[in-house]
C-alpha positions in Angstrom: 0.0 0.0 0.0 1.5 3.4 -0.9 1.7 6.0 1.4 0.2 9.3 0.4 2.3 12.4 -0.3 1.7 15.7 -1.1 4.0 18.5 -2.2 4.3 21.8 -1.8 6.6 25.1 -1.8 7.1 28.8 -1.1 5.5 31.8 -2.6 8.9 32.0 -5.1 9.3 28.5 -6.1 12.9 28.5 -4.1 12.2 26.1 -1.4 9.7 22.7 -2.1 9.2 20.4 0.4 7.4 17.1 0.5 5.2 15.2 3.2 4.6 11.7 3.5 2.0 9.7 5.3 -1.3 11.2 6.8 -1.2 15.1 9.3 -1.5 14.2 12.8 -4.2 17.2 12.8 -4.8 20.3 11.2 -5.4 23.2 12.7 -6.8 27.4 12.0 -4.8 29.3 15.0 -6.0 32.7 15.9 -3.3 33.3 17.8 -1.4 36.6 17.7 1.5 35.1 16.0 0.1 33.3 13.9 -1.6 36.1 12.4 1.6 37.9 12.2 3.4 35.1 10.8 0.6 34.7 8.1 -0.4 38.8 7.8 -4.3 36.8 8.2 -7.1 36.9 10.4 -5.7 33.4 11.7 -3.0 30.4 10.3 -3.3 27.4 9.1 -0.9 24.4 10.2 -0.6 21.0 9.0 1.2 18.7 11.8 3.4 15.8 10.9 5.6 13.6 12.0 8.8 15.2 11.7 9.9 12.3 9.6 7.6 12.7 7.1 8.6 15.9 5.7 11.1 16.0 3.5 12.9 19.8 2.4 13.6 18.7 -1.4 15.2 22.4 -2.7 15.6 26.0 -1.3 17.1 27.2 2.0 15.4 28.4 4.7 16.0 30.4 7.5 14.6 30.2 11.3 13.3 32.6 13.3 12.8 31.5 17.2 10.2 33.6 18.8 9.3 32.9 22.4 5.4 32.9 23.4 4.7 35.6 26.4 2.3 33.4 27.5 4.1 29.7 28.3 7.8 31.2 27.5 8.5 28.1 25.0 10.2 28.4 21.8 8.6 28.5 18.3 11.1 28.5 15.5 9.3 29.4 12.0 11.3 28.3 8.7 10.6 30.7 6.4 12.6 31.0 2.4 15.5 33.1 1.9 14.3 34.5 -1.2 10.7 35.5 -0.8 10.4 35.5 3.4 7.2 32.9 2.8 7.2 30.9 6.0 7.1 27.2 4.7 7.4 25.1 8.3 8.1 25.6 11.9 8.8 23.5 15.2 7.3 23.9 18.7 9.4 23.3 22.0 5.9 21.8 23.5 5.3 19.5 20.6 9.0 18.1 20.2 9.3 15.5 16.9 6.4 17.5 15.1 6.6 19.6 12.5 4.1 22.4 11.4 3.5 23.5 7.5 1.3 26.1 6.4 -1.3 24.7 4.8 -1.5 27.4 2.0 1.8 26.2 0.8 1.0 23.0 -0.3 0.2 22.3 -4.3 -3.0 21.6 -3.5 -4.1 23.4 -0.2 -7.2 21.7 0.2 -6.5 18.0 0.3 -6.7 18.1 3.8 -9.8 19.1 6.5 -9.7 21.3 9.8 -10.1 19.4 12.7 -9.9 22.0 15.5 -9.6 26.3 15.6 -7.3 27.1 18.5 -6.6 30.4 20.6 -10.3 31.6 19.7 -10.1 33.9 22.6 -8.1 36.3 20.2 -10.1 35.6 17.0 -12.1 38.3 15.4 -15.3 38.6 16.6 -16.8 37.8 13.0 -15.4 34.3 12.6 -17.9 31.2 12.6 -17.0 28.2 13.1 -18.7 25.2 12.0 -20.4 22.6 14.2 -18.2 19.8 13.5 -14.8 21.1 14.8 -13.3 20.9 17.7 -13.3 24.9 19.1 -10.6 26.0 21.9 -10.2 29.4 24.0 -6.1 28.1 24.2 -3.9 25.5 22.8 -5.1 22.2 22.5 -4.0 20.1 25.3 -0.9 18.3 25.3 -1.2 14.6 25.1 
């Protein structure tokens, strides 16, 4: 049985990467870095194992921010060339690894399973009945 993959890249072309396998989840954020990250009302992430993502071209560069909130690292990987960020890694999720859904080839192959940090969302997002809906983070397993 094959597993599936899906491919993706930057706004420039410069970095593709590839996944393997099926996301653990994804998830819209509303947090306040995610909108800065993404310049958008909220991000979206799509969580694999980290060995299932494979950087095929392209260099990126990291960017470690530290959440107010918890104090844990976040390192976004964004391209050299055009600044898109592509992936990132979170201290409280260690071995997972994030990619913004809008980078992938097709960015709809996959469905939302949960909208996080809503307590920051703007006050004209709905959110539909069958997903999972958090003030914060989703808990850690």
């Amino acid at each position: 049985m094959s597993k599936r993959v899906h491919e993706g890249g930057c706004q420039c072309g410069a970095v593709r990467f590839k996944t393997t396998g099926e996301p653990a989840r994804a998830i819209a954020c509303h947090c306040r870095t995610c909108k800065q990250r993404t310049g958008a009302a909220y991000g979206i992430g799509v969580y694999f194992r980290e060995e299932n993502v494979e950087i095929l071209q392209g260099e990126l560069k990291t960017f470690e921010f530290h959440s107010s909130e918890s104090g844990r690292w976040l390192r976004n990987e964004f391209c050299t060339v055009c600044g898109s960020t592509v992936s990132w890694t979170l201290e409280m999720r260690p071995g997972v690894r994030g990619i913004s859904g809008g980078n992938f080839d097709d960015p709809h192959w996959f469905g939302i399973t949960a909208h996080i940090w809503t307590e920051s969302a703007r006050p004209d997002i709905c959110y539909p009945d069958s997903i999972d809906v958090h003030e914060k983070a989703l808990p850690v397993p």
